[in-house]
N, C-alpha and C positions, 0 to 999 in steps of 0.2 A: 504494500500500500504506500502510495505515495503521499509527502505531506504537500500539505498547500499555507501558506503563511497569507494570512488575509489581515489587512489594517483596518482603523475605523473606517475607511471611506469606504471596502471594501461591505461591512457591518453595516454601514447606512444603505446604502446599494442594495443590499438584501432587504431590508428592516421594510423599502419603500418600495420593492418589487416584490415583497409578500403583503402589500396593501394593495397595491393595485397593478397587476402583470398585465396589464395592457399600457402602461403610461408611456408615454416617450421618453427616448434617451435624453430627450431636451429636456424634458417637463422633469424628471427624475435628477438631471444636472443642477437646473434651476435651486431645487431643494436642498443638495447634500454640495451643495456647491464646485462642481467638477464642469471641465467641457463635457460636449456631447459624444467629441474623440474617447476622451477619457472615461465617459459612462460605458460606452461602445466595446472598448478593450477590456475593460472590467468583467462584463456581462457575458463575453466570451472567453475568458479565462476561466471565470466560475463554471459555465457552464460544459465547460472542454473537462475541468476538473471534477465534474457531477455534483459538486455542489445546489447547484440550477438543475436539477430532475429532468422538469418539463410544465407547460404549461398548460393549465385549462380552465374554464370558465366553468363555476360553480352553479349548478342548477337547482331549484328550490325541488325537494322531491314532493309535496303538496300542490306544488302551481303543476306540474305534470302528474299530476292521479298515484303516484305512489305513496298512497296515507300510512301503510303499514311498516315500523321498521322494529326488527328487532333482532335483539343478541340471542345465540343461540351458542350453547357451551355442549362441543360433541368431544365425545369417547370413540374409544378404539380399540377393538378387543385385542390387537396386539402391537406392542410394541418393537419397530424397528423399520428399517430405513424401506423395504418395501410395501407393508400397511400405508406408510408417511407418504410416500411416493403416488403413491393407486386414489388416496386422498386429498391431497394439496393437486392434484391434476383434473380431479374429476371435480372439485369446486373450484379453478380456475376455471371453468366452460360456463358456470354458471351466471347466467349476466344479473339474476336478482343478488346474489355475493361483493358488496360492495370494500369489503375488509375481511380479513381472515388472519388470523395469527395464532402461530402454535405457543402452548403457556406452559408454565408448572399450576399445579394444585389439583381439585378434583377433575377437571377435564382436561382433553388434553389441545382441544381447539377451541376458540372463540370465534366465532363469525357474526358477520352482521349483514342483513338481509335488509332489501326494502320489498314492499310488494304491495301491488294495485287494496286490495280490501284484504278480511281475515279468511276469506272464501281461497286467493291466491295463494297466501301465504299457508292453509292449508295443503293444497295442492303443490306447493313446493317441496313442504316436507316431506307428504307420501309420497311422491311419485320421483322426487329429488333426492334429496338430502338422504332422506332414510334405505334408499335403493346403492349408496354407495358402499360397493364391498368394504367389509371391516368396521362400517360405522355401527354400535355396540349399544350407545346411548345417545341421546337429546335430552337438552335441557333449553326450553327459551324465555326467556323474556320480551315483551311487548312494552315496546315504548309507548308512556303515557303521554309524553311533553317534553320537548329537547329544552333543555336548561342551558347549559355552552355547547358550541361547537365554532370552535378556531380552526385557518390554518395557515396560519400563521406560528411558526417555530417562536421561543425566546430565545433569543441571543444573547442576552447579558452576560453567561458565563463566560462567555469569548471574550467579552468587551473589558473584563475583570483584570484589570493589571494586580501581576502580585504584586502585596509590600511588599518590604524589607522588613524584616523581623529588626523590633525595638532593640535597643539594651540602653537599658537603664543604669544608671549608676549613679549610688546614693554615696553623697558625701558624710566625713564627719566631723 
């Protein structure tokens, strides 16, 4: 893994292209005070470096019909790299799967699902979810009411200069 040494400007750059990834190199210069050369070379360095992922425009899943969303905590009746494999494959295909991440504790996947009513989201499980070789158990939750949702990263730990460690010295 390669490092990447990134400055404040480099930090504001981010800070103001995870507010708004449509803005211009100018509009985005204007703020953190850089040319638009200089926003321009930044933005492809970060992004050459994977820093910068990728881009996309956030869709409200209620203004398009997907009222249902919910976490769903699966098992797997065995553990090891081909169960892991036959799983994380067959819910990558699944376009209602909008997150998925393997945990520790009682399950061993977390997923998050949206879907049109609780009639879809039925039929996701049976005929989805639960048709996946190895998958053992379900567990879901149905979201009541989204309380936050960022995506927007913090960056302050980056921004964090260490001190220097004090030393005191008491006279007498």
């Amino acid at each position: 893994m390669t490092t990447l040494s990134v400055d404040r400007h480099d930090l504001a750059l981010l800070a103001e292209l995870q507010r708004d990834g449509r803005a211009t190199n100018s509009a985005i210069g204007e703020k953190i005070h850089m040319s638009t050369s200089q926003v321009s070379r930044r933005i492809q360095r970060l992004e050459e470096a994977r820093v910068i992922d990728h881009y996309a425009a956030m869709l409200d899943p209620l203004v398009v019909g997907l009222g249902v969303m919910a976490f769903i905590h699966v098992t797997l009746d065995r553990h090891g790299s081909s169960s892991a494999d036959t799983f994380e494959q067959a819910i990558s295909d699944l376009p209602e799967v909008l997150e998925c991440f393997s945990v520790t504790g009682e399950a061993d996947y977390v997923v998050r699902v949206v879907s049109h009513d609780l009639a879809s989201f039925s039929e996701f499980m049976m005929h989805h979810l639960l048709r996946i070789p190895g998958v053992t158990n379900v567990k879901s939750n149905i979201s009541l009411k989204k309380v936050k949702q960022v995506t927007e990263l913090p960056l302050d730990h980056i921004a964090q200069p260490r001190q220097p460690k004090m030393r005191v010295h008491f006279s007498q």
